[in-house]
N, C-alpha and C positions, 0 to 999 in steps of 0.2 A: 327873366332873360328870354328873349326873343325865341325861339325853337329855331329858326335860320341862322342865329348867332351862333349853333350849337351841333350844327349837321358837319358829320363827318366826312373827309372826303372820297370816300367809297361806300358807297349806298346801293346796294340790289335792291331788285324789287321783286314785286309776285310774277307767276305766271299768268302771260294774256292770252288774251282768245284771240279768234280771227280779224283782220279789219272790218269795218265795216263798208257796204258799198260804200263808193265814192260819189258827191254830191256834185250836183250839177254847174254850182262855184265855188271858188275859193274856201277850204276849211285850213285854212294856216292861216289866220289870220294874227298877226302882232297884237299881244297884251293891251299896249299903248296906243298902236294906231287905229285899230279896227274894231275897239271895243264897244258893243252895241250901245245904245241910251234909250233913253226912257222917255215918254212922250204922253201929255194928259189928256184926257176925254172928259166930254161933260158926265155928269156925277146920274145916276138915277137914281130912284127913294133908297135907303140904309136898310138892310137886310142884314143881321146879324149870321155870316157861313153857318154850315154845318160842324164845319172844322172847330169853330168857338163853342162848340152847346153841348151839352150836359146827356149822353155820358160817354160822346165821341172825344171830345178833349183829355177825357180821362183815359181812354183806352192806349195801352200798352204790354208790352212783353216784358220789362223791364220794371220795378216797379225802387220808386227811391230817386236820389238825384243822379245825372249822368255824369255830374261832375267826378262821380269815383271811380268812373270808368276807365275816364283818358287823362284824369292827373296823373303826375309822376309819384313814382308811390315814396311813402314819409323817408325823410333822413336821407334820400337816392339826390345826387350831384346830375344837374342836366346836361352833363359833357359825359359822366359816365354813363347815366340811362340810356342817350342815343349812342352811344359807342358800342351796346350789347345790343342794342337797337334800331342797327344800322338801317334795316327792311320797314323800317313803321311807316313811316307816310307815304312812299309808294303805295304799299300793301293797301293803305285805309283808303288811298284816293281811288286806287283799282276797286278794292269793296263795294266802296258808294258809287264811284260811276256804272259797275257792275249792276249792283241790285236795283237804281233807280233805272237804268235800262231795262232790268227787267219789267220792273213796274211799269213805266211807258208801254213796254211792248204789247201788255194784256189789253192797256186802254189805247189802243191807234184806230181801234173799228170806231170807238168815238171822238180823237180827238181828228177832225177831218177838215178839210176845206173849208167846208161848209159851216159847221159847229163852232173852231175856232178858226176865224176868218184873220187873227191876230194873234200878237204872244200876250198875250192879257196875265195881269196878276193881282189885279187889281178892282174896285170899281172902279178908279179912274187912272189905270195907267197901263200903259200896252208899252212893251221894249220894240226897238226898233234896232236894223239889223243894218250895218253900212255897207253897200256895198259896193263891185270893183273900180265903181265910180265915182267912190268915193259920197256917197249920196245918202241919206238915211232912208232908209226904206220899211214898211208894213209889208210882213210875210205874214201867212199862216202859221200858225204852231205847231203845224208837225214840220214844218221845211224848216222853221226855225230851227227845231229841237233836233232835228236832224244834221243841219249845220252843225250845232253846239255837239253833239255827243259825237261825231267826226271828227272834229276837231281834238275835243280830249281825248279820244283815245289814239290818233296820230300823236298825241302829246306823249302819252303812255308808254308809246310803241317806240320813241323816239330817244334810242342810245345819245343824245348830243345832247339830250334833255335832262331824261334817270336814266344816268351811267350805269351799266352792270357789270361793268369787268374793274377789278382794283386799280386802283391806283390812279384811275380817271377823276378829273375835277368836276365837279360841277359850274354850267354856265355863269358870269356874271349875273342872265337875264333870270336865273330859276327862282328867287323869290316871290318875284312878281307874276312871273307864269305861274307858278302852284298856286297863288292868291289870285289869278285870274281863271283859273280852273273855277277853282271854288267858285266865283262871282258866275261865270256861269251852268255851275249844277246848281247853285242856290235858286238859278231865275225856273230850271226846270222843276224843281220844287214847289216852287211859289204857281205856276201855271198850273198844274196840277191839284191843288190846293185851292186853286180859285177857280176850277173851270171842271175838276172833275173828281171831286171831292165823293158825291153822289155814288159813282159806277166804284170808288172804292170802298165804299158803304154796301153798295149789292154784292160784292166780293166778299164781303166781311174780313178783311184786309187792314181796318183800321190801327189793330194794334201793331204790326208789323210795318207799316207804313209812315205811322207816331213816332214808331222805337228806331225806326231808320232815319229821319229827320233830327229828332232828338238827339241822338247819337251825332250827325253831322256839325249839328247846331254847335255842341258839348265840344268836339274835338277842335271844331274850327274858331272857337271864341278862347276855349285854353291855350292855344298857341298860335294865336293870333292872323289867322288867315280869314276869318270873316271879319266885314266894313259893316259897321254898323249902318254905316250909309245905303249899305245895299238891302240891305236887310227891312229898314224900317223904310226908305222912299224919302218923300217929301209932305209936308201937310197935305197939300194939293194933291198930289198923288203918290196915299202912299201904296207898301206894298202889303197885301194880305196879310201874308205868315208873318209879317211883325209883330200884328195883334195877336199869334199865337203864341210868338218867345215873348212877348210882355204877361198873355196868361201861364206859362208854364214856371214863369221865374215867380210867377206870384203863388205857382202850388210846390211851389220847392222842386219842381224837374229837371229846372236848368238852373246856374248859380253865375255869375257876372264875376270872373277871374279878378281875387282882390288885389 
């Protein structure tokens, strides 16, 4: 059963922080209408990441599958779990936009203009951002990612969104928006992973960085909020961290919800 099928209708969530400044266009952007795309580049020679190699893939805080993390635990009814658990997916979507903000923030002295001149996640695929002109447009990576995490946490922030007071419904649109949340922290993920992989290797950060993805990966594939589409791209262009959830299902860290 779906986890949407099974959300109560009074849901609190954690506490947030402050806003973030406000970006120089639009961050409300509609799920459906404004949702960036993805755009191919010619391919350069195959370089196997760092993120793929032996013994950064293996490094983590966690060790065993994450699938025992965020399943519901044995003999527990998914209508009763989220009934005691009214606060879970607020809370976890606050965590992860949380801590991967964190992350970003350490690397902004390198993700710059200049460094990433595009949202790259890829060797051949850079997102593109639409915008109020309806136009798809090449930004840099940090104004991207600066959009995107404005964005989510106006989402956060947003009582019409995750209701905090009883007895309030949640929107028609909140499926899609919590599954478009996710589509884009997954994309700041994967930038990150492809473009500065390296500066979280001289932080020695990798296992904390692993077990925060991993963890993402885990909770967004058991209840059905990651696209597998997003995830892996297109042959022609796919997306990096694909080739990671395909190595980590193949070392038992991640398991395909049966």
């Amino acid at each position: 059963m779906s986890f949407f099928n099974s959300i109560g209708r009074s849901m609190t969530r954690a506490p947030r922080n402050a806003k973030r400044s406000p970006t120089p266009t639009s961050a409300t952007f509609p799920p459906e209408t404004q949702a960036p795309k993805q755009t191919q580049v010619a391919a350069p020679p195959a370089q196997k990441p760092l993120f793929l190699c032996s013994p950064f893939v293996e490094a983590a805080l966690v060790k065993g599958n994450f699938k025992t993390i965020v399943m519901l635990p044995k003999y527990v009814d998914i209508m009763e779990w989220v009934a005691v658990n009214r606060c879970v997916l607020p809370m976890l979507l606050f965590d992860f936009y949380n801590n991967l903000n964190e992350f970003y923030g350490v690397l902004t002295e390198f993700c710059t203009q200049q460094n990433c001149p595009t949202m790259s996640a890829g060797t051949t695929l850079n997102y593109t951002w639409i915008n109020q002109d309806r136009k798809h447009v090449h930004l840099p990576a940090t104004t991207y990612i600066d959009y995107v995490m404005t964005w989510v946490q106006n989402m956060l922030n947003d009582d019409s969104v995750f209701p905090t007071k009883s007895g309030h419904d949640f929107p028609p649109s909140f499926p899609s928006t919590v599954k478009h949340i996710y589509r884009q922290l997954l994309r700041v993920f994967a930038h990150i992973y492809h473009a500065h992989f390296a500066q979280i290797l001289h932080l020695r950060s990798e296992p904390h960085f692993n077990s925060l993805f991993a963890h993402f990966l885990a909770f967004g594939a058991e209840f059905e909020l990651l696209e597998m589409r997003d995830l892996r791209g297109t042959s022609s262009a796919p997306v990096g961290v694909g080739a990671l959830w395909e190595r980590w299902k193949g070392m038992g860290i991640l398991a395909v919800k049966s």
